[in-house]
N, CA, C and O atoms as a GROMACS GRO file, in nm:
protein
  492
    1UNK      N    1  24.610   2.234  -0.797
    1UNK     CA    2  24.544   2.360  -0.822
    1UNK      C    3  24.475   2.356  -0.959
    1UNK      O    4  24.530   2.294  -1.051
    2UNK      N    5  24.324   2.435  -0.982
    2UNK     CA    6  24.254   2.415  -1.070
    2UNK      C    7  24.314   2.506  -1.165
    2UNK      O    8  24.340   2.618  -1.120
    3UNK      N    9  24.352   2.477  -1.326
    3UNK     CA   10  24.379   2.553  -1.431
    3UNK      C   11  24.349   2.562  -1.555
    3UNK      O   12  24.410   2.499  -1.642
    4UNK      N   13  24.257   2.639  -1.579
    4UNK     CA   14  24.181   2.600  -1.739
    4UNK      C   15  24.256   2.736  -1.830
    4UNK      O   16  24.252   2.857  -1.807
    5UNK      N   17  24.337   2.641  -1.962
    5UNK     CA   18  24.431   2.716  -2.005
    5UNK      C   19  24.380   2.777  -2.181
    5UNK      O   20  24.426   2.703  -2.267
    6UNK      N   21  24.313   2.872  -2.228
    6UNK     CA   22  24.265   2.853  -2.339
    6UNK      C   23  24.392   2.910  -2.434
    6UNK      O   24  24.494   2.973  -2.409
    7UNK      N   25  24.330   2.853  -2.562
    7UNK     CA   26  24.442   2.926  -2.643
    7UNK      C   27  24.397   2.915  -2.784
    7UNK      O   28  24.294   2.847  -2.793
    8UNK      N   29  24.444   2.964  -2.904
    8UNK     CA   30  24.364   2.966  -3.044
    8UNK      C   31  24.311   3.074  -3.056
    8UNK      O   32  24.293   3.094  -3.176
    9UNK      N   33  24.267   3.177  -2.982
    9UNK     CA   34  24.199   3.313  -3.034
    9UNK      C   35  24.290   3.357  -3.139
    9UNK      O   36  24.397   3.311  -3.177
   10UNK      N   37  24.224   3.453  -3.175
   10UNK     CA   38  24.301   3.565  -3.286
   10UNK      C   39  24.202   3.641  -3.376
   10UNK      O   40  24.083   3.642  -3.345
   11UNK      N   41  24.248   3.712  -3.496
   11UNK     CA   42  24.192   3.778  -3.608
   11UNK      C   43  24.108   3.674  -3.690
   11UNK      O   44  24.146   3.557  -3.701
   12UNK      N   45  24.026   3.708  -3.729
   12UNK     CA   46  24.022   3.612  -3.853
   12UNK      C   47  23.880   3.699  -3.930
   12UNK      O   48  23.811   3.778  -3.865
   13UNK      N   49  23.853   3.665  -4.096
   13UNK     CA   50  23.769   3.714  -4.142
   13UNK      C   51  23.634   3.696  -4.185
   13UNK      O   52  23.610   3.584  -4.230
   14UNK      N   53  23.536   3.781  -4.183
   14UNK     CA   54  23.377   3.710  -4.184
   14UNK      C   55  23.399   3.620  -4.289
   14UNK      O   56  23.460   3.631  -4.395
   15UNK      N   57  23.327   3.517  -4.232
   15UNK     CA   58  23.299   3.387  -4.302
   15UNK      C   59  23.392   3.255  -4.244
   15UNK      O   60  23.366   3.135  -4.242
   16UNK      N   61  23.516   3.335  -4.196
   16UNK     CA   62  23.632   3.199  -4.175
   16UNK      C   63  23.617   3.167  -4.035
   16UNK      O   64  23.556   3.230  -3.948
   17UNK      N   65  23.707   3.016  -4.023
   17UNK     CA   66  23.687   2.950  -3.941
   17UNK      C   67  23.802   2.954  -3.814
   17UNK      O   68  23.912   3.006  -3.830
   18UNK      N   69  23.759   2.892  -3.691
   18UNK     CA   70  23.897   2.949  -3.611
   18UNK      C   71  23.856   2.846  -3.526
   18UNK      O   72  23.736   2.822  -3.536
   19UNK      N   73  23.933   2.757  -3.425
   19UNK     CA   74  23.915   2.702  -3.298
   19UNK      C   75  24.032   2.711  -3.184
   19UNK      O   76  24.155   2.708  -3.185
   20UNK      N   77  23.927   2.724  -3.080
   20UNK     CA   78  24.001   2.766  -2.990
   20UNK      C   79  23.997   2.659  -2.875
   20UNK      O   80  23.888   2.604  -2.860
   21UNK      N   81  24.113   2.614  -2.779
   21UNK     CA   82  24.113   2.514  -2.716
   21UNK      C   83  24.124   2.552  -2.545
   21UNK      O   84  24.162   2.664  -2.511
   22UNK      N   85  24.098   2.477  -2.473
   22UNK     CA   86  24.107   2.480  -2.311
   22UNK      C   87  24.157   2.359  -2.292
   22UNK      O   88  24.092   2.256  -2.308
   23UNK      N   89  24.279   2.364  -2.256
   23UNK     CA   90  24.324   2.271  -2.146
   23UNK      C   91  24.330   2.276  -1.981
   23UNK      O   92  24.382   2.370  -1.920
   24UNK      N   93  24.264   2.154  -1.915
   24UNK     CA   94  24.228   2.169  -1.819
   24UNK      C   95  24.331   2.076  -1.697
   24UNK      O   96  24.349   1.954  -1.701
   25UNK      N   97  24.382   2.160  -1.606
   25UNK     CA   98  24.445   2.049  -1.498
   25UNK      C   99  24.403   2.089  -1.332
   25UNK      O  100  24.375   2.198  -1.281
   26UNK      N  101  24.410   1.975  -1.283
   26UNK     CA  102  24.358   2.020  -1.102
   26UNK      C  103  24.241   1.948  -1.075
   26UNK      O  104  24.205   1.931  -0.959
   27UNK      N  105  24.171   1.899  -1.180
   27UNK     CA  106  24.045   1.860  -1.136
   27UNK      C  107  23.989   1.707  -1.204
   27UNK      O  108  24.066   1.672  -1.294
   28UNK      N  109  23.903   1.632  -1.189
   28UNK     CA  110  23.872   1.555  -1.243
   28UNK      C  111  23.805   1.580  -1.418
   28UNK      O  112  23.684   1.600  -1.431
   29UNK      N  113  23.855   1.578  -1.484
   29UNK     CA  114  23.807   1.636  -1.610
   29UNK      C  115  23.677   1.558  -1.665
   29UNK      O  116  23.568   1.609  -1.691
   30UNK      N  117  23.714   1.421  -1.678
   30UNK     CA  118  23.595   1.380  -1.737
   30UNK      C  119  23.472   1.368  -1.624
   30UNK      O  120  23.370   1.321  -1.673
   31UNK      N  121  23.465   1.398  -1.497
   31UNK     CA  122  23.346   1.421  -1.417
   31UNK      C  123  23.244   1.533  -1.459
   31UNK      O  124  23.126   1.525  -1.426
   32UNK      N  125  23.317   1.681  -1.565
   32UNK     CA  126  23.283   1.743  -1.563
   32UNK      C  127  23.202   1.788  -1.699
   32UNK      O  128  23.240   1.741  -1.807
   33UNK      N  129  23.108   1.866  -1.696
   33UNK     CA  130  23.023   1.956  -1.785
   33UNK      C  131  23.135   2.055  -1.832
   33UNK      O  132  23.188   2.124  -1.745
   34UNK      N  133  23.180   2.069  -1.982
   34UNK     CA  134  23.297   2.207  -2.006
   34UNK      C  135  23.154   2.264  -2.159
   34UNK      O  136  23.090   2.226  -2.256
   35UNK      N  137  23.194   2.408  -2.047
   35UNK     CA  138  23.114   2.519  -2.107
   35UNK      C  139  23.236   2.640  -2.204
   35UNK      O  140  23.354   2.674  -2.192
   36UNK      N  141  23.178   2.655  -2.251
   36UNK     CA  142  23.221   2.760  -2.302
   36UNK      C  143  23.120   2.907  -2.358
   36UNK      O  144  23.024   2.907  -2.435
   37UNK      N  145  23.196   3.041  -2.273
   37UNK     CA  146  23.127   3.157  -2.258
   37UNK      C  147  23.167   3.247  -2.345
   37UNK      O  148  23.253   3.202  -2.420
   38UNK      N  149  23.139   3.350  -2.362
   38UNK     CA  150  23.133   3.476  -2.432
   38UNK      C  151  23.124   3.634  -2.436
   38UNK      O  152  23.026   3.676  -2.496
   39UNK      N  153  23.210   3.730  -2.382
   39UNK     CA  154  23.176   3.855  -2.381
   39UNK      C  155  23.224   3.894  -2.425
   39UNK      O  156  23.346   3.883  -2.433
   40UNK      N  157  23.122   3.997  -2.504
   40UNK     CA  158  23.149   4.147  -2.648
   40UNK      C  159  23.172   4.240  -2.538
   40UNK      O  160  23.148   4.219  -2.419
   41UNK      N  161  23.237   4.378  -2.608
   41UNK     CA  162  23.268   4.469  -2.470
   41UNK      C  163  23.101   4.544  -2.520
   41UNK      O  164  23.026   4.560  -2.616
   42UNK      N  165  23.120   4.572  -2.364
   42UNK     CA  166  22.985   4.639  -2.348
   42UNK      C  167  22.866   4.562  -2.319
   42UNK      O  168  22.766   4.619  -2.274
   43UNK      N  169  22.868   4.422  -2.343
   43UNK     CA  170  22.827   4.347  -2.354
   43UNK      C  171  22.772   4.271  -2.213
   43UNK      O  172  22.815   4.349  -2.128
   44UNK      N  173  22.717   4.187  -2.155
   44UNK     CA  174  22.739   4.068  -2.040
   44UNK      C  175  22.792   3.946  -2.089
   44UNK      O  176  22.782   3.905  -2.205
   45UNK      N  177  22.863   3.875  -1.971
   45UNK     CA  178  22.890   3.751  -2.047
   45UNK      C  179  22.791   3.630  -2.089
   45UNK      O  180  22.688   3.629  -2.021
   46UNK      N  181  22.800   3.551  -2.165
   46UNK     CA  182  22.680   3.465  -2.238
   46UNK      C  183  22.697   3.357  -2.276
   46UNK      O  184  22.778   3.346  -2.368
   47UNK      N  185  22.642   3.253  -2.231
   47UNK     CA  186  22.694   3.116  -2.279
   47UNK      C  187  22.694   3.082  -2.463
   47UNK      O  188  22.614   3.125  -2.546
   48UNK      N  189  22.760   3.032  -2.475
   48UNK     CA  190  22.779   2.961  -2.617
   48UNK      C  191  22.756   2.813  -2.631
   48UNK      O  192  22.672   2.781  -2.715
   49UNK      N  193  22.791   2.758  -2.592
   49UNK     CA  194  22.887   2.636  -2.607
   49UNK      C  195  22.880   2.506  -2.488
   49UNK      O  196  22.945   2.548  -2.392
   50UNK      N  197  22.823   2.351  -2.454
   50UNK     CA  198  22.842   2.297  -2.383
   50UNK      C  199  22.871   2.151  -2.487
   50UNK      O  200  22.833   2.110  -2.597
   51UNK      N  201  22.980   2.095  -2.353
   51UNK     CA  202  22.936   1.966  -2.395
   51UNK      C  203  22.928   1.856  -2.250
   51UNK      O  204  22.980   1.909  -2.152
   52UNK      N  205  22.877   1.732  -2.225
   52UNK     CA  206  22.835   1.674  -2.151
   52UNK      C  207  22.979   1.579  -2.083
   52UNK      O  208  23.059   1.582  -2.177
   53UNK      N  209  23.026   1.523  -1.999
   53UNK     CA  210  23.174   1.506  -2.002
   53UNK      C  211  23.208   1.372  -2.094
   53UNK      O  212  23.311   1.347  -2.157
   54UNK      N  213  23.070   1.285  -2.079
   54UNK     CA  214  23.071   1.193  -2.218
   54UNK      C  215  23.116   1.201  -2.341
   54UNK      O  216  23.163   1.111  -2.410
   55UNK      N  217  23.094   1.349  -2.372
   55UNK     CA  218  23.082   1.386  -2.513
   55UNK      C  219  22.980   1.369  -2.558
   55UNK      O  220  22.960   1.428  -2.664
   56UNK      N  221  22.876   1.291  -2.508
   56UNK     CA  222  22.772   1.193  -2.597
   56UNK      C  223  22.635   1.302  -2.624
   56UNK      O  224  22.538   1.262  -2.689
   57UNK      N  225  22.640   1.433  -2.569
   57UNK     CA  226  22.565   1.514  -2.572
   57UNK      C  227  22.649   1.696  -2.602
   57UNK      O  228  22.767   1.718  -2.574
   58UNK      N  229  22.578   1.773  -2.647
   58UNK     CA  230  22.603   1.858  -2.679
   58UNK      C  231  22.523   1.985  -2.744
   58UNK      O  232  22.459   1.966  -2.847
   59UNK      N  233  22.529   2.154  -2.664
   59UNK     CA  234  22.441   2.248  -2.647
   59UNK      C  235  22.521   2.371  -2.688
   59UNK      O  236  22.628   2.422  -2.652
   60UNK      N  237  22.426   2.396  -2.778
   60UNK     CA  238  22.447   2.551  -2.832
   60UNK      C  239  22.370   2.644  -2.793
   60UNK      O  240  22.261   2.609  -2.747
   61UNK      N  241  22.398   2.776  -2.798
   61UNK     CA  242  22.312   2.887  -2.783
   61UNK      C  243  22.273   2.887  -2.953
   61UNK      O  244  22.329   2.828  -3.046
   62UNK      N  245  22.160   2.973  -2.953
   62UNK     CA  246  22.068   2.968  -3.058
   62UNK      C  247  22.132   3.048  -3.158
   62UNK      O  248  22.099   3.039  -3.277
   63UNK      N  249  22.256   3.153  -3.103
   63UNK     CA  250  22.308   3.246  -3.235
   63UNK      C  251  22.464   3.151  -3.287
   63UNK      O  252  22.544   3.200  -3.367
   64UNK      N  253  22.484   3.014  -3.226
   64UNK     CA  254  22.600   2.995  -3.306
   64UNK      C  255  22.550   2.852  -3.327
   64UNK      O  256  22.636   2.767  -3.345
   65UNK      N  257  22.412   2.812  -3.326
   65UNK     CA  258  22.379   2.667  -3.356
   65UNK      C  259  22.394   2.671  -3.542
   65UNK      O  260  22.380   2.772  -3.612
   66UNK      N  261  22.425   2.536  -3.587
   66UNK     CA  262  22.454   2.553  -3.709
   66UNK      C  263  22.573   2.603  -3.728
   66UNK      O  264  22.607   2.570  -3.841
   67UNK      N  265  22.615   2.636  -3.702
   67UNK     CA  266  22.804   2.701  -3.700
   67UNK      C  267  22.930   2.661  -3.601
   67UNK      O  268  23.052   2.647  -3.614
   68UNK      N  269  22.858   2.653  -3.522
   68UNK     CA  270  22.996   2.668  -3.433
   68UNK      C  271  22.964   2.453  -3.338
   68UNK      O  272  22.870   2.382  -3.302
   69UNK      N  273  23.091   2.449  -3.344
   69UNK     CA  274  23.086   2.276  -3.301
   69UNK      C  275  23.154   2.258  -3.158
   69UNK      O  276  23.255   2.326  -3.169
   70UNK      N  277  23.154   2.204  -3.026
   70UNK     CA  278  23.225   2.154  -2.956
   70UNK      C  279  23.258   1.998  -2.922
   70UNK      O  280  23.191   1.898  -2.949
   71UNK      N  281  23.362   2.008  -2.864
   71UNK     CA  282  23.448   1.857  -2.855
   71UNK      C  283  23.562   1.865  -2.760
   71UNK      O  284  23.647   1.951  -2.737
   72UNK      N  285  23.533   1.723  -2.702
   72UNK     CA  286  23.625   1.714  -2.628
   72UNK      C  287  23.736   1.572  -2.614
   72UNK      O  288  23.684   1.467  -2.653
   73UNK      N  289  23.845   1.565  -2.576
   73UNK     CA  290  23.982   1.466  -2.527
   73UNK      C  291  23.941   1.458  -2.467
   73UNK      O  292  23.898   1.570  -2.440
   74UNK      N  293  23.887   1.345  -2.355
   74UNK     CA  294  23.963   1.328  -2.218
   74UNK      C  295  24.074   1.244  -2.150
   74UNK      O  296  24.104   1.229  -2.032
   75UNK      N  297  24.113   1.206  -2.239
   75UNK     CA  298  24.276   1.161  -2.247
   75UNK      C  299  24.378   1.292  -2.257
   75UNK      O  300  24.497   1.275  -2.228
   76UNK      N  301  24.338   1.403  -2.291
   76UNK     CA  302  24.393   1.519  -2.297
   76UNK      C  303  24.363   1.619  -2.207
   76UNK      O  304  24.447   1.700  -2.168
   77UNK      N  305  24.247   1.620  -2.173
   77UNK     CA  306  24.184   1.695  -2.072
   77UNK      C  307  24.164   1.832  -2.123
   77UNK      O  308  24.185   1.926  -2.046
   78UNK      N  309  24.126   1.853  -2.244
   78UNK     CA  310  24.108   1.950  -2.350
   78UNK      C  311  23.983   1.905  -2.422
   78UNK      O  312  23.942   1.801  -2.473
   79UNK      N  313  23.926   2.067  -2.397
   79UNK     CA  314  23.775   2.089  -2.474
   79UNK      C  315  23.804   2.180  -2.613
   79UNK      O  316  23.909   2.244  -2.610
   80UNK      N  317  23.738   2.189  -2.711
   80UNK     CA  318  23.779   2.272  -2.841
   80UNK      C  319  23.645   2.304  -2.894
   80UNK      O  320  23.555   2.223  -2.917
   81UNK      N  321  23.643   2.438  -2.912
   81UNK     CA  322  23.540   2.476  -2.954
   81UNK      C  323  23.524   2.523  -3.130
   81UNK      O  324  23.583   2.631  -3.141
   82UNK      N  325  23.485   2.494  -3.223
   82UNK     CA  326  23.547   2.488  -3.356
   82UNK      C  327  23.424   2.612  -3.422
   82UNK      O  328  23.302   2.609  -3.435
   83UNK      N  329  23.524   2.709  -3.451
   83UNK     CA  330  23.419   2.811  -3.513
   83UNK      C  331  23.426   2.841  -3.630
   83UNK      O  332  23.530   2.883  -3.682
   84UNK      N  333  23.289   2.820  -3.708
   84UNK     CA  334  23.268   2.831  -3.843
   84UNK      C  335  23.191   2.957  -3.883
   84UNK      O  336  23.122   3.012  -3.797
   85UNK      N  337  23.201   3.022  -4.044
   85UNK     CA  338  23.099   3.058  -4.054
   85UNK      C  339  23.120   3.229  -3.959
   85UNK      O  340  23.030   3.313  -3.954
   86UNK      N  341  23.212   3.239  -3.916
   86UNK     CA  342  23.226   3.359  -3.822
   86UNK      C  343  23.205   3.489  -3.861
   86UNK      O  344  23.244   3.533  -3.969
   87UNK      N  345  23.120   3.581  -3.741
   87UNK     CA  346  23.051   3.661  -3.818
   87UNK      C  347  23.098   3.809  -3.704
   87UNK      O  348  23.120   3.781  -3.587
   88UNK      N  349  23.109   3.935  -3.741
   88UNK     CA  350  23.189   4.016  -3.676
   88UNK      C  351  23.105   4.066  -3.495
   88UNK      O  352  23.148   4.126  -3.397
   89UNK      N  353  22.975   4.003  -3.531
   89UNK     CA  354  22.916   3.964  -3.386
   89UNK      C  355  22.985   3.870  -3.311
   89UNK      O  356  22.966   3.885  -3.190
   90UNK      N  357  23.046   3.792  -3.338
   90UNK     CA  358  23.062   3.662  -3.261
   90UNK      C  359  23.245   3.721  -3.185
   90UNK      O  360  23.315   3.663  -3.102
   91UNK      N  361  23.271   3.863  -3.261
   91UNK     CA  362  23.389   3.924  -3.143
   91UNK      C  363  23.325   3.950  -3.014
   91UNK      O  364  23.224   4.011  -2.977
   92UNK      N  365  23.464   3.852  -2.929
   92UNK     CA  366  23.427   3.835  -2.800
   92UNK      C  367  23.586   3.798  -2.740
   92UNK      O  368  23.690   3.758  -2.793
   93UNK      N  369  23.545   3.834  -2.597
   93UNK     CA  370  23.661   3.734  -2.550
   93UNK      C  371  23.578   3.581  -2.482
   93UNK      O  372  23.476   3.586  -2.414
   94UNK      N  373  23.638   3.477  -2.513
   94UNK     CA  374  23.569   3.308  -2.498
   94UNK      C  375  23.636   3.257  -2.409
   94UNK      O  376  23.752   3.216  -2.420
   95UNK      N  377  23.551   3.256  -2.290
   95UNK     CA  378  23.615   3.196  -2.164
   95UNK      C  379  23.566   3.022  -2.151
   95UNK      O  380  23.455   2.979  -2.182
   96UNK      N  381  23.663   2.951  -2.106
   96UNK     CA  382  23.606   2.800  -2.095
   96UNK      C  383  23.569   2.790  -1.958
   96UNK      O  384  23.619   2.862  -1.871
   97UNK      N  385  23.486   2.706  -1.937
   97UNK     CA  386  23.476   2.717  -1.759
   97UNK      C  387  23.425   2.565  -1.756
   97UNK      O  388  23.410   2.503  -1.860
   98UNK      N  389  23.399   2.505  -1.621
   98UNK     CA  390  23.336   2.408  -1.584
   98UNK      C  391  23.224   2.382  -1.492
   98UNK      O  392  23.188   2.472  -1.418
   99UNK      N  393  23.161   2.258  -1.489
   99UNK     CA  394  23.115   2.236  -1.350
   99UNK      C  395  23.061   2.134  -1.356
   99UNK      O  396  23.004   2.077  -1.448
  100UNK      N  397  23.082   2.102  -1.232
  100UNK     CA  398  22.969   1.902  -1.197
  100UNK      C  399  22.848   1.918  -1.183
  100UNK      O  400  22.787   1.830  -1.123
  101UNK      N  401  22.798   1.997  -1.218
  101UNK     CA  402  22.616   1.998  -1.200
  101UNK      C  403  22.609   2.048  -1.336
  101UNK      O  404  22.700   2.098  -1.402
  102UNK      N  405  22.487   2.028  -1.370
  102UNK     CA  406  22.390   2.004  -1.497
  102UNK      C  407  22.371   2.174  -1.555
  102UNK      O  408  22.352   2.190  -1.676
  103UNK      N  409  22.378   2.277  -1.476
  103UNK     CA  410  22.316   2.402  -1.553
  103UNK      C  411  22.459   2.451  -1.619
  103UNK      O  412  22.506   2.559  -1.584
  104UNK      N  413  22.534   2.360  -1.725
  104UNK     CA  414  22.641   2.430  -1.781
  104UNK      C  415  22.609   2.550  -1.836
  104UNK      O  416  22.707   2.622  -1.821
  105UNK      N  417  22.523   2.607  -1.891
  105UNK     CA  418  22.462   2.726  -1.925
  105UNK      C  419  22.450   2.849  -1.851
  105UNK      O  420  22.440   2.959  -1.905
  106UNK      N  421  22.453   2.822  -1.691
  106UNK     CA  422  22.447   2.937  -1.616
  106UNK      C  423  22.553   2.968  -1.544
  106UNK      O  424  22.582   2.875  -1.470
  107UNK      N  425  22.638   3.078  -1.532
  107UNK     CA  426  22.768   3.120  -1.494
  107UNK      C  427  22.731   3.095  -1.353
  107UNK      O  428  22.821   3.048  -1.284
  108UNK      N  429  22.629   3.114  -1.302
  108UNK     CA  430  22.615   3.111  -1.172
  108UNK      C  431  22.631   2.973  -1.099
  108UNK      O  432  22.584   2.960  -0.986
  109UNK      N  433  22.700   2.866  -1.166
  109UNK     CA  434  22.686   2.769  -1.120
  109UNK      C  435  22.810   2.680  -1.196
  109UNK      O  436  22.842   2.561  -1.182
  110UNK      N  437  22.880   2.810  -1.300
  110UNK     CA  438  23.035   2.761  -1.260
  110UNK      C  439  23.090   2.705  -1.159
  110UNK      O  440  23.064   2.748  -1.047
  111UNK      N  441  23.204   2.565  -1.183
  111UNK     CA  442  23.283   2.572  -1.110
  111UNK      C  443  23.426   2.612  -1.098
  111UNK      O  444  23.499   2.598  -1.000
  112UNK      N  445  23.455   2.661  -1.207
  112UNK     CA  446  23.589   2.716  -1.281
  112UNK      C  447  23.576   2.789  -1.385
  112UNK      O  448  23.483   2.802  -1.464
  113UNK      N  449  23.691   2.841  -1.377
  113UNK     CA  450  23.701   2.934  -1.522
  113UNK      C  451  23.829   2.965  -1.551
  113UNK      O  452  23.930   2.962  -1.481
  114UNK      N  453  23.805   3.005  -1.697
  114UNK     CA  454  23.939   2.984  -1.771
  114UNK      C  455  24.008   3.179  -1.768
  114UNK      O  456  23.920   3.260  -1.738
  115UNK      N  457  24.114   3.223  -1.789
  115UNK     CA  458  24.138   3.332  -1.816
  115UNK      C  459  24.094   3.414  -1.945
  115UNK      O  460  24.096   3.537  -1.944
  116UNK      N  461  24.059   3.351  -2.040
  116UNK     CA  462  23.998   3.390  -2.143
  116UNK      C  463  24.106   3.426  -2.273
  116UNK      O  464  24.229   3.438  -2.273
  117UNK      N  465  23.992   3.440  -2.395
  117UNK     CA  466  24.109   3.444  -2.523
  117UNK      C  467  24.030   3.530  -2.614
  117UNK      O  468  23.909   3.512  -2.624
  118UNK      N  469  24.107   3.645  -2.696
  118UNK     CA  470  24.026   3.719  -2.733
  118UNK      C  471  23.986   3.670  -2.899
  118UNK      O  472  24.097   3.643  -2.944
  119UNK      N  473  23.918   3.654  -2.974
  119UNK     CA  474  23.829   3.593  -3.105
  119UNK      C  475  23.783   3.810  -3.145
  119UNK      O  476  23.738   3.904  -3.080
  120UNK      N  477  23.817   3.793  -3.247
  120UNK     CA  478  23.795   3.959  -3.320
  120UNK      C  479  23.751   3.869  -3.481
  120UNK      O  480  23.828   3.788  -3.533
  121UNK      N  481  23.659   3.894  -3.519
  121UNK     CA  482  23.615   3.903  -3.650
  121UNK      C  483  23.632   4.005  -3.758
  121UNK      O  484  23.534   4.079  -3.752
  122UNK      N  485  23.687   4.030  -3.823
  122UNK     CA  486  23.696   4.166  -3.859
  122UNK      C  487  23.758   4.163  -4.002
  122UNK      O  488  23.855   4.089  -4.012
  123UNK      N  489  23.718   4.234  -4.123
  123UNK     CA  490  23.786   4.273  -4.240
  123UNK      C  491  23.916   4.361  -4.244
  123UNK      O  492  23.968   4.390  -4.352
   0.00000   0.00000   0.00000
């Protein structure tokens, strides 16, 4: 059974750094594209975050390029998304998800998803 397990959310304050991790079991891990998403309340959800299952490539959205880093184990079967620089926009809850096709960017073409972890920026 497919299970993408995140964990690392929490408080933290503008400017500081936080990472948050997905561990993944059920599936072939390194076959896969691991994305990582984003929803503010009120909000839709929004990609952030890819990396290629190589590692050898790697995609940001345009509001956390320069800040925010991803990486992955696949000896671990864990993706980590490393957030810098954090700014009280970037409160969200950060879902990890996957998929074997190329549009890691579009939810619509998830093949998994994680339960999510909530990230609050806040003074």
């Amino acid at each position: 059974q497919v299970h993408l397990a995140e964990s690392g959310g929490g408080l933290v304050q503008p400017g500081g750094s936080l990472r948050v991790s997905c561990a993944a079991s059920g599936f072939t891990f390194n076959n896969y594209y691991m994305s990582w998403f984003r929803q503010a309340p009120g909000k839709e959800r929004e990609f952030v975050a890819a990396i290629r299952w190589t590692g050898s490539s790697t995609y940001f959205a345009e509001s956390v390029k320069g800040r925010f880093l991803i990486f992955r184990d696949n000896a671990k079967n864990t993706v980590y998304l490393q957030m810098n620089s954090l700014k009280p926009e970037d409160t969200a809850v950060y879902y990890c998800a996957s998929t074997s096709g190329s549009r890691y960017y579009d939810e619509r073409w998830i093949d998994y998803w994680g339960q999510g972890t909530q990230v609050t920026v806040s003074s």
